[in-house]
C-alpha positions in Angstrom: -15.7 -17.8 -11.4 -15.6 -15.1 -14.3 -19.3 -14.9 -14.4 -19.7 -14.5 -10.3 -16.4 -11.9 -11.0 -18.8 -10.2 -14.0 -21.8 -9.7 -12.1 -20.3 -8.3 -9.5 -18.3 -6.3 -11.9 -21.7 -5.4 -13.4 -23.1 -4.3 -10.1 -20.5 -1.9 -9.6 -21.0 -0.4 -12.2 -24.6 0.1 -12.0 -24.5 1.4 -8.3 -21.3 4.1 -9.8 -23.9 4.7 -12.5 -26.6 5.7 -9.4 -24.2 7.8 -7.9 -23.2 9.7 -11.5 -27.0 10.4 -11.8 -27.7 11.6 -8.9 -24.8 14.0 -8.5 -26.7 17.0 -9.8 -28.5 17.1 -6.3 -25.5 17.5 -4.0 -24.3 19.8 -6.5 -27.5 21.8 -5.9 -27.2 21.6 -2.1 -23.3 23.0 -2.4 -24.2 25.5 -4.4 -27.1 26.8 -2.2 -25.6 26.5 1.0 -22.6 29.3 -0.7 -25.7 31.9 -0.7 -26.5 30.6 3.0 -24.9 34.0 5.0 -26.0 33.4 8.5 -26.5 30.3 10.6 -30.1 30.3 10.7 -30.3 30.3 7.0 -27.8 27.1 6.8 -30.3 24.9 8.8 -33.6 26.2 7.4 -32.0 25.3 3.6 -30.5 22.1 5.1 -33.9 21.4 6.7 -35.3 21.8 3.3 -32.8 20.5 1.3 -33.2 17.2 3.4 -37.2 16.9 3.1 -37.3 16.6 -0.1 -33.9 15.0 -1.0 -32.5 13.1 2.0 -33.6 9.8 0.3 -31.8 10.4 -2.0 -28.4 11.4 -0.2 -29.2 8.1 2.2 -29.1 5.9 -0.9 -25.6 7.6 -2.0 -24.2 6.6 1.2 -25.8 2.8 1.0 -24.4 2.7 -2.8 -21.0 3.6 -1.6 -21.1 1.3 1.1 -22.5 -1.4 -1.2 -19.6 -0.6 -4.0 -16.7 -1.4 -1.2 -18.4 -4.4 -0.3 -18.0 -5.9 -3.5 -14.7 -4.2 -4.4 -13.4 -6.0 -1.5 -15.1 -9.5 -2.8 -13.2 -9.2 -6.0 -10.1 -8.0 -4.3 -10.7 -11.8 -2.6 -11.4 -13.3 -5.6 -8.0 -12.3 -7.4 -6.4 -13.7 -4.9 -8.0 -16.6 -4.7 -6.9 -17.0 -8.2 -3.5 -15.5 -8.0 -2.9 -18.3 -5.5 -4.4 -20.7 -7.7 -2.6 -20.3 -11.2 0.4 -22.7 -11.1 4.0 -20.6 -11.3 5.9 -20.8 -14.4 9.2 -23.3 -14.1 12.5 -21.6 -13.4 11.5 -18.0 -13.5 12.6 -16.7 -10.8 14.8 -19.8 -9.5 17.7 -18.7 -11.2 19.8 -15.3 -12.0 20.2 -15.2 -15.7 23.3 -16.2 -17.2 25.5 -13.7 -19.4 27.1 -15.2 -22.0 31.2 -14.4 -22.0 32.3 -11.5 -24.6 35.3 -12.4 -26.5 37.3 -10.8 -28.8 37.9 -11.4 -33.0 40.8 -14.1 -32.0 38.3 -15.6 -29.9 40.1 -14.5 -26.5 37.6 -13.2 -23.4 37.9 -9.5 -23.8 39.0 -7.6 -20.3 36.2 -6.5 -18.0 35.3 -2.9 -18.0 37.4 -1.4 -15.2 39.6 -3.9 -15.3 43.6 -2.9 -15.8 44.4 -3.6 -19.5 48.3 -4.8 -20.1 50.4 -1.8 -20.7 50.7 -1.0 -24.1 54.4 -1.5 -25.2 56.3 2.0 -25.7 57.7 1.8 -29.1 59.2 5.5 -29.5 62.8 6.3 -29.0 64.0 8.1 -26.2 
């Protein structure tokens, strides 16, 4: 399973490698269509921009597409083995126990908020 889990890693991280190269062109059609002013000039530069790169904008889109396809296999595959790995004995079956405090005379100590004994008054009155 870790080399099925690898190459489609691997994949991954070629197609995000496609789409890293190939930014610079959708850069270059953002940037143009800011010095677009008028309608007609945003479709004759989209027209253009299109012819010669809209293979390139296509293949983005199937990359993308292609990259949640397998994100969404190895999602499946960690759960397959999440549901597979055994679970550890007594984690969780039990709250932990905390040992009792005591004092120096070996007496358990009062719990915090607990009303102490009233201290004898020694002074005169």
């Amino acid at each position: 399973m870790d080399e099925t889990r690898d190459q489609i890693i691997g994949e991954i991280t070629a197609l995000k490698s496609l789409l890293r190269d190939t930014d610079y062109e959708v850069t270059k059609y953002a940037e143009g269509l800011t010095a677009c002013t008028t309608q007609a000039e945003i479709e004759a530069y989209r027209e253009a921009f299109m012819a010669q790169y809209g293979e390139v904008i296509a293949n983005r889109q199937a990359w993308r597409n292609k990259i949640r396809e397998l994100e969404e296999v190895l999602d499946a595959l960690d759960d397959e083995a999440a549901e597979d790995e055994p679970e550890p004995e007594g984690e969780d079956d039990e709250w932990p126990v905390t040992p009792e405090v005591s004092d120096s005379e070996g007496e358990p100590e009062d719990a915090p908020g607990e009303d102490a004994p009233a201290a004898e008054d020694d002074s005169e009155d």
